[in-house]
C-alpha positions in Angstrom: 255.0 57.1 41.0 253.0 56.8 44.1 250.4 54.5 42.9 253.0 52.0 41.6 255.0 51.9 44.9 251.8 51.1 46.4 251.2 48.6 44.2 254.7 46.5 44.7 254.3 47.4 48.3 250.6 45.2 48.0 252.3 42.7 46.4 255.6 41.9 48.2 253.5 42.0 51.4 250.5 40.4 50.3 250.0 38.2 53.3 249.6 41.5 55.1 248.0 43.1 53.1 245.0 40.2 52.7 245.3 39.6 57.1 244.6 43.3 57.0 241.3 43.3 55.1 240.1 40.3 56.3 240.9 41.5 59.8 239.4 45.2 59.3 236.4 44.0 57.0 235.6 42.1 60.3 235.5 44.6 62.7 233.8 47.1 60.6 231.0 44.7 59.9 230.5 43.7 63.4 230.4 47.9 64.8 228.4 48.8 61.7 225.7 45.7 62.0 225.8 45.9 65.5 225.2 49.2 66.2 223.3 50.2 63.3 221.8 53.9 63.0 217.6 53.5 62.3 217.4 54.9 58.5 215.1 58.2 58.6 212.7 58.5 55.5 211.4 62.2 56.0 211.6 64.4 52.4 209.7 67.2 53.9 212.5 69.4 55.9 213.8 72.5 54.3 211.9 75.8 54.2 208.4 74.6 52.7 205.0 74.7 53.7 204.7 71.6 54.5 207.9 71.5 56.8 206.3 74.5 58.3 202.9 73.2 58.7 204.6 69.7 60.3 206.5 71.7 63.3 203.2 73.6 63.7 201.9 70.0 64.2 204.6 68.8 66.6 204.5 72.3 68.5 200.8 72.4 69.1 199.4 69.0 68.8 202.3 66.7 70.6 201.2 62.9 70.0 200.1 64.2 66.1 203.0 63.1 63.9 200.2 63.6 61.2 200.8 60.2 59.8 198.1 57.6 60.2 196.6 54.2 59.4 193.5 54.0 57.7 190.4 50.8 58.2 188.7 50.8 55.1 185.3 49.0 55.6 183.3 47.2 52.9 179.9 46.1 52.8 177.4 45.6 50.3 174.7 44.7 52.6 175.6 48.1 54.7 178.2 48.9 56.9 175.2 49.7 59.4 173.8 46.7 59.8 174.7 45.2 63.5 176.7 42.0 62.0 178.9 44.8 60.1 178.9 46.6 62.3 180.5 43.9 65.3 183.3 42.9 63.4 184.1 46.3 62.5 184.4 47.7 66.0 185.9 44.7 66.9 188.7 45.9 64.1 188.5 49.3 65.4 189.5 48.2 69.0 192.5 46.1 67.6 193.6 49.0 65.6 193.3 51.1 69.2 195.5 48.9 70.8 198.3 48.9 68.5 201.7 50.9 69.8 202.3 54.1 68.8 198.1 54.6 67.7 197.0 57.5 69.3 193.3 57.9 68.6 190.7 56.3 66.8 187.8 57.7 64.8 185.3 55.8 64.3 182.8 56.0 61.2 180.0 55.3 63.9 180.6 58.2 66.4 182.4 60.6 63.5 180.1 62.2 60.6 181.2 61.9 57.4 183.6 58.5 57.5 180.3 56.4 55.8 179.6 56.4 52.4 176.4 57.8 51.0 175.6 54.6 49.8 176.1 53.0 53.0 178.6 50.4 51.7 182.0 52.4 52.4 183.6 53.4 55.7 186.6 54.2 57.3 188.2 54.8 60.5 191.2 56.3 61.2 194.1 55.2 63.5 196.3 58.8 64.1 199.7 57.9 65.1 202.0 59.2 67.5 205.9 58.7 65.9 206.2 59.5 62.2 204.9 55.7 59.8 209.0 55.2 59.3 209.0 55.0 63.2 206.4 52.2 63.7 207.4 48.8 64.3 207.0 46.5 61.2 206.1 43.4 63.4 203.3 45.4 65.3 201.8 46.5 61.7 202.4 43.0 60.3 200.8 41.5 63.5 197.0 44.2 62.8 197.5 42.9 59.4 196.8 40.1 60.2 194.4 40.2 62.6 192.1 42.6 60.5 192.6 40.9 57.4 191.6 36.9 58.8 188.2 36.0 58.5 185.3 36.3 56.2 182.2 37.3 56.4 179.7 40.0 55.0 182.7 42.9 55.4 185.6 43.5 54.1 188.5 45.6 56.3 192.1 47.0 54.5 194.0 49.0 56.0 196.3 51.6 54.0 198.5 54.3 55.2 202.6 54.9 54.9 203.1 52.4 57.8 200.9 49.5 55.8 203.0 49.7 52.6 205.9 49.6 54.7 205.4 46.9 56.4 204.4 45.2 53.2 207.3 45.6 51.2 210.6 43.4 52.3 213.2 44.9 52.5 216.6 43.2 50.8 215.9 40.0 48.6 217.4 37.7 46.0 218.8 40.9 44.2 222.4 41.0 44.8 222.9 37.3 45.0 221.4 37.0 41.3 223.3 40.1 40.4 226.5 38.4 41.2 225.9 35.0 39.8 225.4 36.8 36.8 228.5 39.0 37.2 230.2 35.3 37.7 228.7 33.8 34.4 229.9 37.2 32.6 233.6 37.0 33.9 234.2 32.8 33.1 232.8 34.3 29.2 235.2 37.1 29.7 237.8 35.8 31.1 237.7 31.4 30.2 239.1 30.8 34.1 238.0 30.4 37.3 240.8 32.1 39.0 240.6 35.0 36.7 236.5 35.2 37.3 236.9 35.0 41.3 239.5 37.8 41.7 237.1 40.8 40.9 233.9 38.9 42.8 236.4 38.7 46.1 237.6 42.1 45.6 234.1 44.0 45.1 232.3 41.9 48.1 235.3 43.4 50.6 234.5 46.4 49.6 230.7 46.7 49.7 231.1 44.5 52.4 233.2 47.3 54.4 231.6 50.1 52.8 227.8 48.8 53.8 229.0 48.2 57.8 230.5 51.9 57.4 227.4 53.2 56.2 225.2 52.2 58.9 227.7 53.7 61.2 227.6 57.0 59.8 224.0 57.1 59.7 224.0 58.3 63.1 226.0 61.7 62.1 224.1 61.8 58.8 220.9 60.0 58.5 219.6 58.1 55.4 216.2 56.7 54.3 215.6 53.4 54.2 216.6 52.3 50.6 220.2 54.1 50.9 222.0 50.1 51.6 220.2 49.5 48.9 221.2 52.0 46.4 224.8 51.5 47.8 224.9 48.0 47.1 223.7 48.6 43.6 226.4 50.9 42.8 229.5 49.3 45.0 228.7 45.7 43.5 228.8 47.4 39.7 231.6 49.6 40.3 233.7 47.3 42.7 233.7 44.3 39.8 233.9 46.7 37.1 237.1 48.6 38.6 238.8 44.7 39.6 237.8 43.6 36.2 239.9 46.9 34.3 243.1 45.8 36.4 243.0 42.5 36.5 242.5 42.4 32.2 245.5 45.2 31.7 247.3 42.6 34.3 246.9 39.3 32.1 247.6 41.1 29.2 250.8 42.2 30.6 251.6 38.6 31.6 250.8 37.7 27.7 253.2 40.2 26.6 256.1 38.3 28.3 256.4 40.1 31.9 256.7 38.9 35.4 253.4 38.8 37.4 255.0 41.6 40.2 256.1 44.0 36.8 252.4 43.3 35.4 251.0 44.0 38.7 252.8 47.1 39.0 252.0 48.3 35.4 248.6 47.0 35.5 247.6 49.2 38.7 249.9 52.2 37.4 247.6 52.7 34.3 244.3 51.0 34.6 244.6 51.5 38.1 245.1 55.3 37.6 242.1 55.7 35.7 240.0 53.3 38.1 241.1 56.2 40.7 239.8 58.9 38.5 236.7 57.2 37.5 235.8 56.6 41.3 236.9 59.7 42.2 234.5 61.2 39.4 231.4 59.1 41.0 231.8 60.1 43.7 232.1 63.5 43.3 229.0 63.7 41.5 227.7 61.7 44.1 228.3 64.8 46.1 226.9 67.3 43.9 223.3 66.0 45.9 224.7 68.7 48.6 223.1 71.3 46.5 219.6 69.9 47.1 220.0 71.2 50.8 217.7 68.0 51.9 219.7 66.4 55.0 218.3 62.9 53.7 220.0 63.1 49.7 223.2 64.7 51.9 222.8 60.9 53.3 222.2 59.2 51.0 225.1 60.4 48.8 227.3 59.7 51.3 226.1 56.3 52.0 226.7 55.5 48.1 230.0 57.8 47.7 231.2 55.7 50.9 230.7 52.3 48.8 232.4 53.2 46.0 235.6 54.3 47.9 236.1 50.8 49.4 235.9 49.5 46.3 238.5 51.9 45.4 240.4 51.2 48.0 240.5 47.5 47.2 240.9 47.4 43.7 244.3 49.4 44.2 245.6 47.2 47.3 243.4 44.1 48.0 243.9 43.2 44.2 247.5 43.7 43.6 248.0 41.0 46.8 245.7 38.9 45.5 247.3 38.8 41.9 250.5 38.3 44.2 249.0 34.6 45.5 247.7 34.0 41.8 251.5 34.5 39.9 251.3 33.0 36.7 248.6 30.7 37.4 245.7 33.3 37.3 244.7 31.1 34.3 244.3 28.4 35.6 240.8 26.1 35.9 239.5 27.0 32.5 236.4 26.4 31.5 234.9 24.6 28.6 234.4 27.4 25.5 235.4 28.3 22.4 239.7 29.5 22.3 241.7 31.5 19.6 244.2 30.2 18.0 247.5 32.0 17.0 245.5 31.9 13.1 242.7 33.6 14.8 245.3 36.6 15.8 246.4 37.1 12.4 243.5 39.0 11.9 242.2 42.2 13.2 240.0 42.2 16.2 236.1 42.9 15.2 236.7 46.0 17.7 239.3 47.4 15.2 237.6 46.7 12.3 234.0 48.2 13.5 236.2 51.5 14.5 237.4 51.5 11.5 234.1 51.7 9.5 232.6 54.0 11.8 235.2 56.1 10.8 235.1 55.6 7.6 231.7 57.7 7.8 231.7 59.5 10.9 229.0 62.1 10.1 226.8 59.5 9.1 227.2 57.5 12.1 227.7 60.1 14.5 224.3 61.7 13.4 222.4 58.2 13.6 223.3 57.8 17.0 222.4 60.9 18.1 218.9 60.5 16.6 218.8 57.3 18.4 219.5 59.1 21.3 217.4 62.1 21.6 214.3 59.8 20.2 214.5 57.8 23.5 215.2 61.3 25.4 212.0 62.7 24.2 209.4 61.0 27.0 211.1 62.7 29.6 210.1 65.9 28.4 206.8 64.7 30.0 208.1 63.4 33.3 206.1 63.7 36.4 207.3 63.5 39.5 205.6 62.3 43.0 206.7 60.0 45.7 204.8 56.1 45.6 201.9 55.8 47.6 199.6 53.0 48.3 197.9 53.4 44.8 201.0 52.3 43.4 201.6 48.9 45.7 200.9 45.4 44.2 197.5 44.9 43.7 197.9 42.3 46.3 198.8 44.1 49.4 196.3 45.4 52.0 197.3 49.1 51.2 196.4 48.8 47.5 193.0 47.3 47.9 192.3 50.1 51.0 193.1 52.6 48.9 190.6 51.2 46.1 188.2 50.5 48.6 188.3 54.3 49.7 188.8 55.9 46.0 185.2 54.0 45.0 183.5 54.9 48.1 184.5 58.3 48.9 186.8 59.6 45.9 190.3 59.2 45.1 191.3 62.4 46.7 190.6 60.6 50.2 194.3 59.0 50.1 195.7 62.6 49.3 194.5 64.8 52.5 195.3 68.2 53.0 196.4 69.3 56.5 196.2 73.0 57.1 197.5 73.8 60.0 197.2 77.8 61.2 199.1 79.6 64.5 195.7 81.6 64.7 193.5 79.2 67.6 190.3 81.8 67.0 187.3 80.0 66.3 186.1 82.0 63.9 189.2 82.4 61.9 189.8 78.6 61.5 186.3 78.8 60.4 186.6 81.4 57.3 189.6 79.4 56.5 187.5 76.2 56.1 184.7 77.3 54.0 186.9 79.4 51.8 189.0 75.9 51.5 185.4 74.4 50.9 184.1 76.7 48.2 187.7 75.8 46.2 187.5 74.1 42.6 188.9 70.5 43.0 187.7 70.1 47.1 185.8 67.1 47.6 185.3 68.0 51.7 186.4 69.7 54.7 186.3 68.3 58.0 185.0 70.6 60.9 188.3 73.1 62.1 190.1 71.6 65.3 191.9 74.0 68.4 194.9 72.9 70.1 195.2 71.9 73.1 196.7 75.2 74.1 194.2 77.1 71.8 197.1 79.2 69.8 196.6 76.9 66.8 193.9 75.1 64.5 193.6 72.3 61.7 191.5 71.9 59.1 191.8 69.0 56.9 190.6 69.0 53.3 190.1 66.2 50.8 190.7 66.8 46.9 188.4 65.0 44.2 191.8 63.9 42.5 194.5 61.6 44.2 198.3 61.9 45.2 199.3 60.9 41.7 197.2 63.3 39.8 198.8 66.0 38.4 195.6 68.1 39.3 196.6 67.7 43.2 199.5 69.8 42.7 198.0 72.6 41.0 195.2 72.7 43.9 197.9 72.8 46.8 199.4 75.7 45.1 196.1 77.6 44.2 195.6 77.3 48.3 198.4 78.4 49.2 199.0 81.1 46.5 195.4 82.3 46.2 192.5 81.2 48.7 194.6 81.2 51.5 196.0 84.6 51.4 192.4 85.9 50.4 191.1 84.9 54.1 194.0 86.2 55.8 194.4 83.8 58.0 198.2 82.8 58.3 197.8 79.4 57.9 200.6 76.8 55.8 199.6 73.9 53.5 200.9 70.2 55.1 200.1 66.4 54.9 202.5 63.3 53.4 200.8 64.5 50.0 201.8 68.3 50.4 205.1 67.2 51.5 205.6 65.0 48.3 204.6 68.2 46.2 207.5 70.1 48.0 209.5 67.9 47.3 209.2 67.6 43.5 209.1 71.3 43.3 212.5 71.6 45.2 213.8 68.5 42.7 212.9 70.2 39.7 213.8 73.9 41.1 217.6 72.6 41.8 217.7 70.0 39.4 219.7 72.4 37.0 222.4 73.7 39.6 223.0 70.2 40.5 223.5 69.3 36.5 225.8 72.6 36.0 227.9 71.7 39.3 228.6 67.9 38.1 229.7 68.5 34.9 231.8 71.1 35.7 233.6 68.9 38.4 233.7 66.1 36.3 235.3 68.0 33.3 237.8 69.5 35.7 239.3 65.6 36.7 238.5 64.5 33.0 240.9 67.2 31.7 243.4 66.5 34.6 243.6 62.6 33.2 243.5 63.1 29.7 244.9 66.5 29.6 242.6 67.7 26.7 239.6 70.2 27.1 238.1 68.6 23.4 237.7 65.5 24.5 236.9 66.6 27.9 234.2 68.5 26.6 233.0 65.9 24.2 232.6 63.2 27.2 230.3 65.5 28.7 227.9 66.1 26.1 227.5 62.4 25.1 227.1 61.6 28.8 224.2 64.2 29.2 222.3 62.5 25.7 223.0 59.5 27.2 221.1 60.3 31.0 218.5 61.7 28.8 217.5 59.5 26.9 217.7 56.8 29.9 214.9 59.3 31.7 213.1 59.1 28.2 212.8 55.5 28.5 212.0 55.5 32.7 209.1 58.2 32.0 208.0 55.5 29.0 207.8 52.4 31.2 206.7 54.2 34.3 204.7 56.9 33.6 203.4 56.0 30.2 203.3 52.1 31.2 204.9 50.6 28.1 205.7 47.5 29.0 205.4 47.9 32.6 203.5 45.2 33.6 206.1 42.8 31.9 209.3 44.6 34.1 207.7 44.4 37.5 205.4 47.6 37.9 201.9 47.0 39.2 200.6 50.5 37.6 201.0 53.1 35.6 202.6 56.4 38.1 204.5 59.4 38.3 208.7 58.7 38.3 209.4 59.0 41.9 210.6 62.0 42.9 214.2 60.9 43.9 215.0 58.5 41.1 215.8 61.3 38.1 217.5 63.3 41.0 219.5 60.1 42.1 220.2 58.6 38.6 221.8 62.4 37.3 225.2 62.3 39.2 225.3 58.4 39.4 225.1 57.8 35.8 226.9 60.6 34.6 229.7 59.2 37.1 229.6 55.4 35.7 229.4 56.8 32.1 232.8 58.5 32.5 234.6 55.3 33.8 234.2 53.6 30.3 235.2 57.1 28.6 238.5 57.3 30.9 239.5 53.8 30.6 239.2 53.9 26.9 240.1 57.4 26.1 243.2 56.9 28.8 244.2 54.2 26.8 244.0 56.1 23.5 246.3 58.8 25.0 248.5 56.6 25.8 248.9 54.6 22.2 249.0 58.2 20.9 251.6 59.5 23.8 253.6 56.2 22.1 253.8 57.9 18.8 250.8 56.6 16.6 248.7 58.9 14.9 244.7 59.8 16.7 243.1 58.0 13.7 244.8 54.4 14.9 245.6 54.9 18.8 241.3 55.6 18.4 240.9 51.8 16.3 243.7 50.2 18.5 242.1 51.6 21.8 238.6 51.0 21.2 239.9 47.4 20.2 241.6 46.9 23.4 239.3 48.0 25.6 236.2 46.9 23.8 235.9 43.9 25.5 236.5 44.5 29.1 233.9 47.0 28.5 231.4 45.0 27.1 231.8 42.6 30.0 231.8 45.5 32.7 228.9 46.9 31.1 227.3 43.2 30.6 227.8 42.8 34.8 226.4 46.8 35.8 223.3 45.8 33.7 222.4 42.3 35.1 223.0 44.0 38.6 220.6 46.9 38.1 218.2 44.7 36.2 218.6 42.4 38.8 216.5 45.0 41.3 213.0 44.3 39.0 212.7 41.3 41.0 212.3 43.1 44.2 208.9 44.7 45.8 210.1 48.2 46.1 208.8 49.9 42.8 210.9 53.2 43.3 214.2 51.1 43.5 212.8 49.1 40.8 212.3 52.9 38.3 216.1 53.5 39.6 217.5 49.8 38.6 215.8 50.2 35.1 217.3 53.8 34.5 220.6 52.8 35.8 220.8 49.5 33.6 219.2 51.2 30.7 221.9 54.4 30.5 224.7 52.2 30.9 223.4 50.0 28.1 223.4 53.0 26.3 226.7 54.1 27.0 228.5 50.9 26.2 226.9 50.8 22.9 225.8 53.9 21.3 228.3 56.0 22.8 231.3 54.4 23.4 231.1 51.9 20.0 229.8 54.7 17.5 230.0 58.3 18.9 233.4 58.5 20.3 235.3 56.6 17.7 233.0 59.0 15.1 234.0 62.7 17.2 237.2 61.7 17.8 237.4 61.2 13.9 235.8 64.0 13.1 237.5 66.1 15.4 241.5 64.5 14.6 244.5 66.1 16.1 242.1 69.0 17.4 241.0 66.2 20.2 244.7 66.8 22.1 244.0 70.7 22.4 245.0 71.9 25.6 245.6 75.4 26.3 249.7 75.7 27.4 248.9 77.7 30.5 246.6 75.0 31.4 249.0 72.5 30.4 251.8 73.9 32.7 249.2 73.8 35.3 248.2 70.2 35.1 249.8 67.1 35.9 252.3 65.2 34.0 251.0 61.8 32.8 253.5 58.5 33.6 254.9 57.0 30.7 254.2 53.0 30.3 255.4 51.1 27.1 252.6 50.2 24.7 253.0 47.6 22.4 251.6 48.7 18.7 251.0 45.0 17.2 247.5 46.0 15.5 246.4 42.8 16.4 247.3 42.8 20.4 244.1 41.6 22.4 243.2 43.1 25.5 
């Protein structure tokens, strides 16, 4: 077998094989760091109208990315009066001067940018390279400048660039989710040695994979939070995939074998299904091709890229390091509680919980699925949008601009409608505006503006609603589906907010094919490892309740706010557009490494001539608890994410740690061991033409002592 030559091969030559990863982990790191591709945040390409409406904007108006930064002006004694009205121009000028600003309005020289009360005004920095473009230290540096000093005003300043700049990027996520990963393995594992094998092994490989990713973000760009998402899932993944090998090794060494023959047979079979779990991530990871948006194409490649170095060191790194660590991989124990040879006598809680649930599996099958659908059922009123200042910290400058503008001029002010038409006639551009004008759910229209070249016009419209208002939506399509078309004016619907909307519909449009296309894969492989279309087919199912009721519980905390404020989210808002579309092929790719590696190892105590109903106890008991652990380590490092400033990572660490809790208990602990009951010898059926076509499995010698441990 391929994979167990490799394995011996790691092993006799482990000094090479170790030089060789430090070595190339090295070079990586310093081209990938070095030369780093600038991440690219832009949702809006494709075929919509606001994609059409932006290259309108960069054909006829060059130096209008339509992006800006936003002074929001506060007074109660008037923004009029002359003391108000110093500092603000003095603001205004700082604002001017700032790179990549291309004009200012100001609420002095510009109707309709003062309150009618007299209390509220803006101004209005336009900007010439897209917010993602703008340098955070420039932003930072306005920040503060506009923000210092009191007085009778108060200045904010909001816009895509603000938030940006206001949320740090990395943090003490990954560090606190492998100290936890750390505390999990010594409970796991009782030894230091044992613990520090899958830490080394994962940090190569996100190590490598995260220096690869920044180096193929200048074929494929990604937005901003792809590292991040990476990290997430290599760090999981990378321990999880060590911590599979490394138990089937010590158990092999337990059993009375040699460390290179554990090794070997360690990497042969939990190694093989490491290979087809990562394989199955990462193939769903690729299913985000479907959504035909260049920046998901890099995203999934950033994350897909992770998970193969962890791959690729669980099945070489680790078998040289297990080489250095011989019989002494328990060595350094720590204090805890041991088991004695009395305590073996008896049958593992795993076997004996197995065995009830089978006892009644209709029963327990049915309460699990309840469980299950009653957390699903919140998603069935899911909205999607992408975060905008409204949804920041209360703290930061773009939250309190945007409150500042919402009181004074209506909420719809953050949510501006750029309509941009290829007709430059006066007149035309003028129908347009007041039939926009006269539209249900219009706050205001600013006068129509010609290009340069006169073949082109904007007119930008304000709703009464704001971006995460789900009445915003329903007035960009009534625009573009009914008013519009009424003037005949060929005109297209465009803005950050317009874009947002485009997205979502083109998430929720695709959302399906993306669904059919991963499952389908992912049965394929599933069928390929186990060689049975039953329990194939059974995976699936429980890994779709499973996603869906983790999107239940996200739309609940999120959207609904139920205990929001408690996990981190300054808000209630709309799920972020990309999260459900993100979480789909992730989770349903981490859900099926816990099914392979325990169903694997049920085929193979039934392949070894025990009957389904006890290679399903013995299997669930063996696995149980490097599956508690790996699930234990994936949730503290998604959790770990809530501590961070970016709330759309923060919706995508709860989902992610939430479905895998999920999976480790309800699914794995009470459905499987109930279907596969239910099911008996019918789980095995494979069709024999589809048999013939598949794969032979390796046989390995499985040791039938009811009481083994794992």
């Amino acid at each position: 077998m391929r994979l167990a030559r490799l394995a011996r091969f790691c092993y006799r030559r482990r000094r090479l094989t170790v030089a060789g990863w430090i070595i190339g982990t090295i070079v990586v790191m310093v081209l990938g760091f070095g030369f780093a591709a600038e991440p690219l945040n832009d949702f809006s390409g494709g075929d919509s109208g606001s994609a059409k409406a932006s290259d309108l904007l960069d054909e006829h108006f060059p130096g209008n990315s339509g992006d800006s930064i936003t002074l929001a002006v506060r007074a109660d004694g008037g923004v009029r009066s002359p003391q108000v009205k110093a500092r603000v121009e003095q603001a205004i000028d700082r604002l001017a001067k700032t790179p990549h600003v291309a004009s200012v309005s100001s609420p002095y020289e510009r109707p309709g940018q003062i309150s009618r009360d007299g209390k509220t005004a803006f101004a209005v920095g336009e900007l010439d390279v897209p917010s993602d473009d703008m340098p955070r230290s420039a932003v930072t540096a306005l920040l503060d400048d506009v923000r210092t000093g009191a007085g009778p005003v108060r200045l904010e300043l909001g816009g895509s660039a603000v938030d940006t700049a206001e949320t740090p990027g990395g943090g003490p996520s990954e560090a606190i989710g492998v100290l936890a990963a750390i505390v999990i393995l010594l409970v796991a594992f009782g030894s230091v040695l044992a613990m520090g094998l899958p830490i080394v092994t994962a940090l190569f490989g996100i190590g490598s994979g995260l220096a690869l990713i920044m180096l193929i973000g200048h074929l494929l760009p990604a937005p901003a939070f792809s590292p991040i998402i990476a990290a997430l899932i290599g760090l999981g993944v990378g321990i999880d995939y060590a911590l599979f090998i490394v138990t089937r090794h010590r158990e092999e060494l337990h059993a009375g074998n040699d460390p290179e023959d554990a090794t070997v047979t360690a990497v042969s079979t939990a190694g093989r299904a490491v290979l087809f779990a990562g394989s199955t991530v990462v193939i769903a990871l690729m299913g985000l091709f479907i959504m035909q948006q260049k920046l998901l194409n890099g995203v999934a490649v950033a994350a897909g890229v992770a998970v193969l170095m962890t791959m690729l060191g669980a099945v070489t790194l680790l078998p040289a390091l297990l080489g250095f660590a011989g019989h002494a991989i328990d060595r350094f124990r720590v204090p805890g509680p041991r088991s004695g040879r009395a305590g073996r006598a008896r049958r593992p809680l795993a076997e004996r919980w197995a065995r009830t649930v089978q006892a009644h599996p209709v029963a327990a099958g049915l309460c699990a699925a309840v469980v299950l659908l009653l957390l699903a059922v919140p998603a069935l009123s899911m909205r999607l949008s992408l975060p905008d200042s409204s949804t920041q910290p209360h703290d930061h400058s773009g939250y309190q601009a945007s409150r500042i503008m919402a009181e004074g001029f209506g909420p719809g002010t953050a949510a501006p409608l750029v309509i941009v038409t290829e007709d430059g006639n006066g007149g035309a551009a003028a129908r347009l505006a007041g039939a926009v004008r006269e539209t249900p759910g219009i706050a205001a229209v600013q006068p129509p503006r010609t290009s340069e070249d006169g073949r082109a016009s904007i007119v930008i419209a304000f709703p009464k609603t704001g971006p995460q208002d789900e009445e915003t939506p329903k007035l960009v399509h009534t625009l573009r589906d009914e008013v519009i078309p009424r003037t005949g004016v060929h005109a297209h619907v465009g803005g950050p907010n317009a874009a947002s909307i485009d997205f979502a519909d083109e998430v929720g449009g695709r959302l399906p094919l993306l669904i059919a296309v991963v499952v389908g894969l992912s049965l394929v492989l599933l069928v390929a490892l186990v060689r049975s279309v039953t329990v194939a087919v059974q995976a699936a199912l429980m890994n779709l309740l499973s996603i869906a009721a983790a999107y239940g519980v996200v739309t609940a905390v999120v959207q609904w706010g139920w205990a929001g404020r408690l996990l981190g989210f300054p808000t209630d808002m709309p799920v972020t557009t990309w999260v459900p579309l993100m979480m789909f092929p992730i989770l349903f790719g981490l859900s099926m490494d816990y099914e392979v590696f325990l169903v694997s190892r049920v085929r193979e105590i039934y392949e070894a001539g025990m009957p389904t109903r006890e290679a399903v106890a013995l299997g669930l008991s063996r696995t149980a608890r490097v599956i508690t652990a790996a699930a234990a380590i994936m949730v503290m490092v998604f959790l770990s994410v809530l501590l961070g400033a970016d709330v759309a990572v923060k919706q995508m660490g709860l989902g992610l740690s939430v479905a895998i809790l999920i999976d480790a208990t309800v699914v794995r602990l009470v459905l499987v061991p109930a279907l596969m009951e239910l099911f008996g010898e019918a789980n095995w059926w494979l069709p024999g033409p589809l048999g013939r076509l598949l794969p032979s499995r390796p046989a390995h010698a499985v040791e039938m002592r009811p009481g083994a441990r794992v």
